[in-house]
PDB file of N, CA, C and O in Angstrom:
ATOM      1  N   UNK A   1      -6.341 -16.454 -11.365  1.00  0.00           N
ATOM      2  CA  UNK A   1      -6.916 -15.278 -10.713  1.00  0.00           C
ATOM      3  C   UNK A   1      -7.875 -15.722  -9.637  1.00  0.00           C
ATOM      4  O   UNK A   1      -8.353 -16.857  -9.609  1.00  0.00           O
ATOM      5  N   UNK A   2      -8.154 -14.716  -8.691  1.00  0.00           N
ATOM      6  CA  UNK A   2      -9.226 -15.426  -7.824  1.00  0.00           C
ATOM      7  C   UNK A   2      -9.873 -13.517  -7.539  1.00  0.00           C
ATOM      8  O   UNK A   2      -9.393 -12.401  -7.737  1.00  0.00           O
ATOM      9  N   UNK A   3     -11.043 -14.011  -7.047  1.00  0.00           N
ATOM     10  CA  UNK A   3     -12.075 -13.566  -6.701  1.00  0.00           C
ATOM     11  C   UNK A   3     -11.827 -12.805  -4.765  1.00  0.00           C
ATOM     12  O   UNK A   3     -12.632 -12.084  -4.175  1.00  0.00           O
ATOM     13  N   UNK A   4     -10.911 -13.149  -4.410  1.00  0.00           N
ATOM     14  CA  UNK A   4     -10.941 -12.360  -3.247  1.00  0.00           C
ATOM     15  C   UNK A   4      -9.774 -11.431  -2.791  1.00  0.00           C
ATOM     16  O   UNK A   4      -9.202 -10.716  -3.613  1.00  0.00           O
ATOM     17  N   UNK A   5      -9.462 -11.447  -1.606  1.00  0.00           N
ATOM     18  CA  UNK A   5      -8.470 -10.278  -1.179  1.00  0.00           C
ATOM     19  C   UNK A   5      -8.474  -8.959  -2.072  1.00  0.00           C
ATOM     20  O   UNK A   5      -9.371  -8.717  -2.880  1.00  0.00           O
ATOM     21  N   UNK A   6      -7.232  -8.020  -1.811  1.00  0.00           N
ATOM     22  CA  UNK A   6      -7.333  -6.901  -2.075  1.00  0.00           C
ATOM     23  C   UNK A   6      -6.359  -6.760  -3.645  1.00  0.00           C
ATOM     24  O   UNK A   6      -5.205  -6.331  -3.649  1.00  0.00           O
ATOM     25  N   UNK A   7      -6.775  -7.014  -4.350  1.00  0.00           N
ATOM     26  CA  UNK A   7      -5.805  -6.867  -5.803  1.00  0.00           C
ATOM     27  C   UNK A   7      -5.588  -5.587  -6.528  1.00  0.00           C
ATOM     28  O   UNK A   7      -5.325  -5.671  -7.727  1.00  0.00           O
ATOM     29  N   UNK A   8      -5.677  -4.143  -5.845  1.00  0.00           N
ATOM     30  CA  UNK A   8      -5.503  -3.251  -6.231  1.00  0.00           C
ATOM     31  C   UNK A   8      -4.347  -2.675  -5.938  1.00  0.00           C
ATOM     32  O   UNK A   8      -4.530  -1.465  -5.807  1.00  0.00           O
ATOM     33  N   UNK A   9      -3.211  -2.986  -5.770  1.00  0.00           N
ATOM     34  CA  UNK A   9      -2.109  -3.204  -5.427  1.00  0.00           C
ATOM     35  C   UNK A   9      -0.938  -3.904  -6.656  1.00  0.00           C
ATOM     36  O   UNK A   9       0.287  -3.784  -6.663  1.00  0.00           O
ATOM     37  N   UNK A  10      -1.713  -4.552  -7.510  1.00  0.00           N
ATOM     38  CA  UNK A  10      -1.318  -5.053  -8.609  1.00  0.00           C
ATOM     39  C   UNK A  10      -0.611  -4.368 -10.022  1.00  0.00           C
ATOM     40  O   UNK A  10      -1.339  -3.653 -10.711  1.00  0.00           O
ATOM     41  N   UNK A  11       0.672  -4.572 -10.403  1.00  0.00           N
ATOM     42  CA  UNK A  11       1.158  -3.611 -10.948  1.00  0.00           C
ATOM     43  C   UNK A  11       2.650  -4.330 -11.313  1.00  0.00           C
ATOM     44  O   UNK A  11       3.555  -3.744 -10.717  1.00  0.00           O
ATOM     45  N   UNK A  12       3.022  -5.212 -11.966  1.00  0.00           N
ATOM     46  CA  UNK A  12       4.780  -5.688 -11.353  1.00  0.00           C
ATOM     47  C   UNK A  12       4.883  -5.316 -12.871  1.00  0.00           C
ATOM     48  O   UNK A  12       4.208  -5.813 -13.772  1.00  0.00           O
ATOM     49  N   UNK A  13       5.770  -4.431 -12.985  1.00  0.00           N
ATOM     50  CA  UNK A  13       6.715  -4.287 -14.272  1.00  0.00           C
ATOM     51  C   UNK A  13       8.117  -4.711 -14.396  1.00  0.00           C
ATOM     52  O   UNK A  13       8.782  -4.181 -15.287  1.00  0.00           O
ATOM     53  N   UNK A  14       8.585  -5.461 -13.744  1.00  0.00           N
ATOM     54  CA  UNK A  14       9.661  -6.401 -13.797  1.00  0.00           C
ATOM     55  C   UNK A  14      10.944  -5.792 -12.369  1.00  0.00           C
ATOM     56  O   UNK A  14      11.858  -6.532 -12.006  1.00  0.00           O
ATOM     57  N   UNK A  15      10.741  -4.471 -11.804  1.00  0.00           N
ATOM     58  CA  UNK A  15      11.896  -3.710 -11.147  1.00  0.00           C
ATOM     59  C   UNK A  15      11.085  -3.801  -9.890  1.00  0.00           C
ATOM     60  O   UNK A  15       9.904  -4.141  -9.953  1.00  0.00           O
ATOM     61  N   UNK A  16      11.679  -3.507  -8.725  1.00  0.00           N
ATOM     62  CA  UNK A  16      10.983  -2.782  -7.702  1.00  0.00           C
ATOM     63  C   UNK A  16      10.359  -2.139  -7.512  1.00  0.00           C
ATOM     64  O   UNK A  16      10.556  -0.964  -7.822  1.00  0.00           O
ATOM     65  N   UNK A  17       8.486  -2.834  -6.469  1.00  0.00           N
ATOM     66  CA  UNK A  17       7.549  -1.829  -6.505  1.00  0.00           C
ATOM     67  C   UNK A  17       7.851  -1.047  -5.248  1.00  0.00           C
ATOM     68  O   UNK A  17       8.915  -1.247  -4.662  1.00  0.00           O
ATOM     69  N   UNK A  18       6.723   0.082  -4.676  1.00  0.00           N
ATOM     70  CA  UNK A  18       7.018   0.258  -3.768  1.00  0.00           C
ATOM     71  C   UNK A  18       5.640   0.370  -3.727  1.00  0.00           C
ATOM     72  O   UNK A  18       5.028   0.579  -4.775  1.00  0.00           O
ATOM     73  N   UNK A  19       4.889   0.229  -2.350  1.00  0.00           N
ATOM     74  CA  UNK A  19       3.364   0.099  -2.032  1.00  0.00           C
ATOM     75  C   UNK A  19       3.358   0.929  -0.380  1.00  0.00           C
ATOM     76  O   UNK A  19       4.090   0.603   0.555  1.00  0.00           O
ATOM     77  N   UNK A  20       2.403   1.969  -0.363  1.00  0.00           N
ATOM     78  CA  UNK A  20       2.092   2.109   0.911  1.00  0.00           C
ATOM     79  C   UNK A  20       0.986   1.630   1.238  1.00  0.00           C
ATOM     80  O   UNK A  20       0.181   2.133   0.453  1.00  0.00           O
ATOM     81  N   UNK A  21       0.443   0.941   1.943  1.00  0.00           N
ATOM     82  CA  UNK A  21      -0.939   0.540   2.769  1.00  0.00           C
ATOM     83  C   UNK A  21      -0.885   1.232   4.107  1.00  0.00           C
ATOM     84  O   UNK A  21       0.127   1.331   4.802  1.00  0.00           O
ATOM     85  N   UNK A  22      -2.338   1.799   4.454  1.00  0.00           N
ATOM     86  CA  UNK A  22      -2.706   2.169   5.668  1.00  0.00           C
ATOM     87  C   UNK A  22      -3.691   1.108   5.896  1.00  0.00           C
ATOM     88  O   UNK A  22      -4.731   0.839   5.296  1.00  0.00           O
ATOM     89  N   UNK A  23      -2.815   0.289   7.435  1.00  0.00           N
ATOM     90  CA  UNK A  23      -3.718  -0.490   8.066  1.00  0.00           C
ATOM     91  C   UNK A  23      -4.999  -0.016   8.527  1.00  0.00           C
ATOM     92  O   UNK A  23      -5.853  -0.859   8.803  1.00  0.00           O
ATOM     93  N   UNK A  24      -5.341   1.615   8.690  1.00  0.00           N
ATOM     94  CA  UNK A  24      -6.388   1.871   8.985  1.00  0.00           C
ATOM     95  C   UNK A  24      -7.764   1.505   8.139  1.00  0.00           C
ATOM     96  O   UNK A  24      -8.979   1.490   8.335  1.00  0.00           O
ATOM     97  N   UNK A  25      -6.876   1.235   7.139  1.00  0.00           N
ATOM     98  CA  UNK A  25      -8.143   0.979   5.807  1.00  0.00           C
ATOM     99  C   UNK A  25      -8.589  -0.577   6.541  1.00  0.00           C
ATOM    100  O   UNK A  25      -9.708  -0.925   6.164  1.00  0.00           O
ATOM    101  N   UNK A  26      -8.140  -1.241   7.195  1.00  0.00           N
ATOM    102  CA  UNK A  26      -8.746  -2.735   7.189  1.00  0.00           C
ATOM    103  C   UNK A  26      -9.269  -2.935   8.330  1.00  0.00           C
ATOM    104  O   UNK A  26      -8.801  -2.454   9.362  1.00  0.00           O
ATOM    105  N   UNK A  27     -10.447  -3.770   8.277  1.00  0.00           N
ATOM    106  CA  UNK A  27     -11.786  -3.897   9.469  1.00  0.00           C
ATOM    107  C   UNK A  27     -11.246  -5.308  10.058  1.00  0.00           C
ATOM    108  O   UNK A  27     -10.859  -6.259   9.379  1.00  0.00           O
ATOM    109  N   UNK A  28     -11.310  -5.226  11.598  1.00  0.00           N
ATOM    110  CA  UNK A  28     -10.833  -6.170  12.114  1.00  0.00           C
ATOM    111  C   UNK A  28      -9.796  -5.531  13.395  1.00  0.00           C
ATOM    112  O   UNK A  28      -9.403  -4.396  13.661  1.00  0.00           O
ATOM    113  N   UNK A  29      -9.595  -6.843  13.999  1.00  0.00           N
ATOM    114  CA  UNK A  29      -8.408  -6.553  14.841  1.00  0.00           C
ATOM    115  C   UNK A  29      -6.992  -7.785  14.017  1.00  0.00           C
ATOM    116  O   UNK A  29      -7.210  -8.904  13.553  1.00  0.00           O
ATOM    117  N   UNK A  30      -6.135  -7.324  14.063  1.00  0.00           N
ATOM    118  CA  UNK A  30      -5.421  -8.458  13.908  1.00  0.00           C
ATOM    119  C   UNK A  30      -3.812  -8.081  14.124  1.00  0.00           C
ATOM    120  O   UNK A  30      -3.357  -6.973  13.841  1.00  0.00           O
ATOM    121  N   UNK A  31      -3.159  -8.988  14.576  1.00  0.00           N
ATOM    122  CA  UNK A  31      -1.700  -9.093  15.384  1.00  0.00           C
ATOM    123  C   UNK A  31      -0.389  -9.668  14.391  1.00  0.00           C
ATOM    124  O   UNK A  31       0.739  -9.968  14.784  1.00  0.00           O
ATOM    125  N   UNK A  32      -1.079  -9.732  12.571  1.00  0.00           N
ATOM    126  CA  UNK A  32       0.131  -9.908  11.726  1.00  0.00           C
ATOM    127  C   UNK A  32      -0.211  -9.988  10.609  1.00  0.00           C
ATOM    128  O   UNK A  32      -1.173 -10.678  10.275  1.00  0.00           O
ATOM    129  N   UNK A  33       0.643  -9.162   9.621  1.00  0.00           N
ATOM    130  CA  UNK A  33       0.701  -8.677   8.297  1.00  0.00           C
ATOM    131  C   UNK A  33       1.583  -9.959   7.710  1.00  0.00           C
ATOM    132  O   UNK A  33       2.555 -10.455   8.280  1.00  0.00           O
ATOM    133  N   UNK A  34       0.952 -10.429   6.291  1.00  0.00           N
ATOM    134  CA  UNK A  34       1.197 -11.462   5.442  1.00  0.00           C
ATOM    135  C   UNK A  34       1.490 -10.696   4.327  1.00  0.00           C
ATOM    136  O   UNK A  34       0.714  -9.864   3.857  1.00  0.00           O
ATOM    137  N   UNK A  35       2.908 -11.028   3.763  1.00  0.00           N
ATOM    138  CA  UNK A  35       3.401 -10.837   2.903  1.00  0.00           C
ATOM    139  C   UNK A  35       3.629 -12.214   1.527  1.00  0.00           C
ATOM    140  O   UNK A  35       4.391 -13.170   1.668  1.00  0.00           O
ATOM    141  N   UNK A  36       2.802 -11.972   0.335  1.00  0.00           N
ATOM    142  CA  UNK A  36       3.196 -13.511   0.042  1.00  0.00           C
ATOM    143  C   UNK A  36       3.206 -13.374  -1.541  1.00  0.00           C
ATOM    144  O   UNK A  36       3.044 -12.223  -1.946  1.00  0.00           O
ATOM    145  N   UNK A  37       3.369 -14.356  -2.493  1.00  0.00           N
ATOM    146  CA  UNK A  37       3.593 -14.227  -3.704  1.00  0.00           C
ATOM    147  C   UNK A  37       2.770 -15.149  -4.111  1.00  0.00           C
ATOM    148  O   UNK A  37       2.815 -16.279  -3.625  1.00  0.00           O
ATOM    149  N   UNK A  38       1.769 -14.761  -5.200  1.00  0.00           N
ATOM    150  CA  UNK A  38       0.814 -15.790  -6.189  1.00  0.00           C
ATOM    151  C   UNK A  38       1.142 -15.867  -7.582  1.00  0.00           C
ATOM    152  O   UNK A  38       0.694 -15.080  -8.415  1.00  0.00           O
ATOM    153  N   UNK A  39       1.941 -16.833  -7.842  1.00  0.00           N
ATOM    154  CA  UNK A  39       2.318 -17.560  -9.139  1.00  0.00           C
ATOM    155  C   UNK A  39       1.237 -18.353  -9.652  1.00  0.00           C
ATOM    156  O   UNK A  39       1.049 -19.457  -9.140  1.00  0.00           O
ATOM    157  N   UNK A  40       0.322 -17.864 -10.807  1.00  0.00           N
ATOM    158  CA  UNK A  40      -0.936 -18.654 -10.961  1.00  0.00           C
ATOM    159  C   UNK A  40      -0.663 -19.422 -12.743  1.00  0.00           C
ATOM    160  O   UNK A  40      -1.417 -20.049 -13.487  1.00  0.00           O
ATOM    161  N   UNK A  41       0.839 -18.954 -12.874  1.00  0.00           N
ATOM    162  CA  UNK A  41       1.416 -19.860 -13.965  1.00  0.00           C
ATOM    163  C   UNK A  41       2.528 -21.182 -13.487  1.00  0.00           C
ATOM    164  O   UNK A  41       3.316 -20.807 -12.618  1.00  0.00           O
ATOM    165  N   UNK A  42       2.689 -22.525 -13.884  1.00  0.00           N
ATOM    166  CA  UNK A  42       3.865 -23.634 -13.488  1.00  0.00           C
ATOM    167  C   UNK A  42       4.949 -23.316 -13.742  1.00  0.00           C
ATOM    168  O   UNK A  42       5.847 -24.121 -13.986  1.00  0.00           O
ATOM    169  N   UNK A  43       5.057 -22.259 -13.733  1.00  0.00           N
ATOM    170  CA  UNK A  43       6.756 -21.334 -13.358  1.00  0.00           C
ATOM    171  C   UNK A  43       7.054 -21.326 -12.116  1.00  0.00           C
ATOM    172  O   UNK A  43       6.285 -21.217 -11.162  1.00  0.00           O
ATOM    173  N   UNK A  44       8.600 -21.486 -12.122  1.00  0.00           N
ATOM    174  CA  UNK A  44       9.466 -20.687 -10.628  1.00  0.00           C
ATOM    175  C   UNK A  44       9.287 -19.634 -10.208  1.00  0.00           C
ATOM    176  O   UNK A  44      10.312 -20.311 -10.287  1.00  0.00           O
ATOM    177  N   UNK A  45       9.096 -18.683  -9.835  1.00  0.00           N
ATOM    178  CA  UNK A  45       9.288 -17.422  -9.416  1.00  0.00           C
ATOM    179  C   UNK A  45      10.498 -17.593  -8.327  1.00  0.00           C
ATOM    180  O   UNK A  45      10.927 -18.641  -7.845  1.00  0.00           O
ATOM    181  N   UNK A  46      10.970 -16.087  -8.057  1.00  0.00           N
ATOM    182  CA  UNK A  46      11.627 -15.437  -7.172  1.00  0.00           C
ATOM    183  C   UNK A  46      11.034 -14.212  -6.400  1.00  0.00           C
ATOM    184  O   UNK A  46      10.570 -13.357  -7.155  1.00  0.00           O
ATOM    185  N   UNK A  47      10.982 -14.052  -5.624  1.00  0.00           N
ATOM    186  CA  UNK A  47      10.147 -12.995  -4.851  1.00  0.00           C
ATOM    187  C   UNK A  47      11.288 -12.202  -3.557  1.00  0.00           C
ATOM    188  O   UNK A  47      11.732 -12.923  -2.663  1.00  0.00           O
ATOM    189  N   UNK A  48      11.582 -11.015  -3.599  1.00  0.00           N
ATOM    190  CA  UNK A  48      12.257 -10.649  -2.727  1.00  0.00           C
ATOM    191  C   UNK A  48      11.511  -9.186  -2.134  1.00  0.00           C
ATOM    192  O   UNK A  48      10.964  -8.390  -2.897  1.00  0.00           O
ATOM    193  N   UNK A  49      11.595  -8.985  -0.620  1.00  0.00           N
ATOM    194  CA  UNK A  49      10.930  -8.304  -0.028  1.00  0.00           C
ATOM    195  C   UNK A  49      12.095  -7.332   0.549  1.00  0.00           C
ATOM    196  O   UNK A  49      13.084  -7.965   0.918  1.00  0.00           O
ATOM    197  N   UNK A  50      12.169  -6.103   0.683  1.00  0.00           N
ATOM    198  CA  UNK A  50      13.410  -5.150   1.591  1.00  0.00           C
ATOM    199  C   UNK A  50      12.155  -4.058   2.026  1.00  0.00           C
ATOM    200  O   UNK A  50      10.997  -3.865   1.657  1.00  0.00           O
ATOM    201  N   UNK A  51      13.095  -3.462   3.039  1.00  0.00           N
ATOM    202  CA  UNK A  51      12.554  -2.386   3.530  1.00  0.00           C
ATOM    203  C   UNK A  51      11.231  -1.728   3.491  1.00  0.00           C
ATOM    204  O   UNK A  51      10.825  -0.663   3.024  1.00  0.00           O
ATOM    205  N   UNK A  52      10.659  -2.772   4.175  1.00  0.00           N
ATOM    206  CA  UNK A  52       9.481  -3.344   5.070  1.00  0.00           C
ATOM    207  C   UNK A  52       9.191  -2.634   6.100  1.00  0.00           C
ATOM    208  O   UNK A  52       9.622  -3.231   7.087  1.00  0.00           O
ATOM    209  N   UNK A  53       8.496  -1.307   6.502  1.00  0.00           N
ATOM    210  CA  UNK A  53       8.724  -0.742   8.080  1.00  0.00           C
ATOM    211  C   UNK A  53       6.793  -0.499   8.049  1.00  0.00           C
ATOM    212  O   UNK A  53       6.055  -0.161   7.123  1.00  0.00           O
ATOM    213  N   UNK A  54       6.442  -0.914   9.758  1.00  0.00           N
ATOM    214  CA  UNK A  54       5.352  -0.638  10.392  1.00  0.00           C
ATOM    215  C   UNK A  54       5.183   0.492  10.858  1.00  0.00           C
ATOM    216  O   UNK A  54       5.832   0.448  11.903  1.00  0.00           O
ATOM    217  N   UNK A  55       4.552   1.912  10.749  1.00  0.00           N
ATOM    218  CA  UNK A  55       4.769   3.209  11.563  1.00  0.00           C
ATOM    219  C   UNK A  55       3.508   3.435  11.249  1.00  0.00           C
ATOM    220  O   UNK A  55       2.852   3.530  10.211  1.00  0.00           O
ATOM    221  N   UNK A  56       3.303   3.506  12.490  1.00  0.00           N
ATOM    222  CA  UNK A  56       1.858   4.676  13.245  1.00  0.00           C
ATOM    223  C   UNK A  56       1.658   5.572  12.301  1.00  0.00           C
ATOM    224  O   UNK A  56       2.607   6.175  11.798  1.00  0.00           O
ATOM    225  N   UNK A  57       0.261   5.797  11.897  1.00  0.00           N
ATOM    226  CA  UNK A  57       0.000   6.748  10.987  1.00  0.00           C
ATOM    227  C   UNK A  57      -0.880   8.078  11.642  1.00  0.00           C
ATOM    228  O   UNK A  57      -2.036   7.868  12.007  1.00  0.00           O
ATOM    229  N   UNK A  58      -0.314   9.387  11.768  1.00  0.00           N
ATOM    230  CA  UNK A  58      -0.869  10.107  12.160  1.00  0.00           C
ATOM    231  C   UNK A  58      -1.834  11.004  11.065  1.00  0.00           C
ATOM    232  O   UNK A  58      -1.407  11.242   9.935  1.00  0.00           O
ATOM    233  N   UNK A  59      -2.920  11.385  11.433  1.00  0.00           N
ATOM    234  CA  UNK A  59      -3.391  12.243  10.057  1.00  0.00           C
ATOM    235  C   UNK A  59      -3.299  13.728  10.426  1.00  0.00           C
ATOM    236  O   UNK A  59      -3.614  14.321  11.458  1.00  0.00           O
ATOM    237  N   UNK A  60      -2.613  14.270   8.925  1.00  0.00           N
ATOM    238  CA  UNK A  60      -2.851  15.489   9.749  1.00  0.00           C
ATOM    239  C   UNK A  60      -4.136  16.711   9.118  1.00  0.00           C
ATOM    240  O   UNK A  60      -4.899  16.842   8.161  1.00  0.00           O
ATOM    241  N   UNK A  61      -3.776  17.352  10.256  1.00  0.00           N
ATOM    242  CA  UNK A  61      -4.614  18.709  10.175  1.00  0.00           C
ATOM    243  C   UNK A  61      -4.828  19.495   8.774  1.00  0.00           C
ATOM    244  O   UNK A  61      -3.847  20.060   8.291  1.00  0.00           O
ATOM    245  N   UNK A  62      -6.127  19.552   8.075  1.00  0.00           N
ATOM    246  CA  UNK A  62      -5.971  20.444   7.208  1.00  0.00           C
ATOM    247  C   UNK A  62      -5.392  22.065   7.121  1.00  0.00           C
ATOM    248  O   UNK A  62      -5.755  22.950   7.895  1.00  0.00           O
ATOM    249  N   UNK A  63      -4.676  22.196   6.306  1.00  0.00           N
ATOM    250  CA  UNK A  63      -4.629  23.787   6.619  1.00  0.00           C
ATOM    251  C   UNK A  63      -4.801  24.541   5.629  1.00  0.00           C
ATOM    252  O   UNK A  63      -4.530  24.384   4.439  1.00  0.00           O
ATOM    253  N   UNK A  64      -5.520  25.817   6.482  1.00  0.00           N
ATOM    254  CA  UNK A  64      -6.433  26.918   5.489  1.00  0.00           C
ATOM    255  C   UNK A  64      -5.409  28.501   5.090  1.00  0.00           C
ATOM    256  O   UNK A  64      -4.959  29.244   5.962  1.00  0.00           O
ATOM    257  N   UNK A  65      -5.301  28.627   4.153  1.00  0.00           N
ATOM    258  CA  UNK A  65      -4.927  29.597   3.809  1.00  0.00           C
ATOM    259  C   UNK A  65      -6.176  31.063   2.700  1.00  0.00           C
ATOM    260  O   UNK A  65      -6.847  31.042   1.668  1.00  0.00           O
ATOM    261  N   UNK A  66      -5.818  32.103   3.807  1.00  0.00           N
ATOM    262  CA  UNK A  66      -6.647  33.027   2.947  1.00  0.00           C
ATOM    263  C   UNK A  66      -5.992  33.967   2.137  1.00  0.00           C
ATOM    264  O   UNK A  66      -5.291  34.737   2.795  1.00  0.00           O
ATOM    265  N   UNK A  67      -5.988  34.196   0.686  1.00  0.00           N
ATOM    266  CA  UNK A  67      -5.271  34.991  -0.252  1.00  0.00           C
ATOM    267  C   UNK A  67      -6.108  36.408   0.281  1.00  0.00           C
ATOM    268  O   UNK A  67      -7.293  36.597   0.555  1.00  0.00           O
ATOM    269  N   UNK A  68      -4.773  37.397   0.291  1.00  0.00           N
ATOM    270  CA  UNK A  68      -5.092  38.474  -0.513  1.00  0.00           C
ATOM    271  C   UNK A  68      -5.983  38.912  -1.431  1.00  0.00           C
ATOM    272  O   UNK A  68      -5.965  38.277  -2.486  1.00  0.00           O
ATOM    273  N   UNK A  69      -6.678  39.712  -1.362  1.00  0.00           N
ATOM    274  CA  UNK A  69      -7.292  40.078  -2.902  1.00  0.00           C
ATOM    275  C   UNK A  69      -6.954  40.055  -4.026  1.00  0.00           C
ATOM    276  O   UNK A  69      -7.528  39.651  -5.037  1.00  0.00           O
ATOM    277  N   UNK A  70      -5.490  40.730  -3.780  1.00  0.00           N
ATOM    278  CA  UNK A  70      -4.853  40.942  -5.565  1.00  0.00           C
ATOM    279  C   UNK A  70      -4.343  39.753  -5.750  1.00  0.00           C
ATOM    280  O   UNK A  70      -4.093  39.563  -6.941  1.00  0.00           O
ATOM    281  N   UNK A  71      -4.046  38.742  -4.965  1.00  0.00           N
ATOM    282  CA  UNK A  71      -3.551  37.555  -5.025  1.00  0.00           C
ATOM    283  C   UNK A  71      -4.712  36.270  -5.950  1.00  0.00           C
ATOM    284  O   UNK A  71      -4.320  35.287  -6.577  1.00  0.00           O
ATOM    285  N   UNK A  72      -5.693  36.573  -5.811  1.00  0.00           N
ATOM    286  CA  UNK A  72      -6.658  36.078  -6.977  1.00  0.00           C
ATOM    287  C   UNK A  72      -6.573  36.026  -7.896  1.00  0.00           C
ATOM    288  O   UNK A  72      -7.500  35.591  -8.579  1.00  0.00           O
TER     289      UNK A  72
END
């Protein structure tokens, strides 16, 4: 185990995870995302990565709705 990076992300139950991260969450500028695997037992692992996509995150607009009275 170690003491740094982001380990809340942590979760492998043996099948395919799926993880969203918003780069907005991270301070910095930076020009490339690291994808990597920490085996902290003298085992082999296998590690396979698919459908991987970078997209602009827009936020959106809250929206307000006002009930009816009898709708209460």
């Amino acid at each position: 185990t170690q003491s740094w990076g982001r380990n809340d992300h942590v979760g492998y139950s043996g099948g395919w995870q799926s993880y969203k991260l918003v780069l907005d969450d991270f301070n910095g500028n930076f020009d490339r995302i690291v994808i990597n695997n920490d085996a902290d037992a003298p085992l082999a692992t296998n590690v396979y990565f698919r459908n991987i996509r970078v997209c602009q995150y827009t936020p959106q607009e809250p929206t307000t709705e006002f009930l009816a009275e009898e709708e209460r």
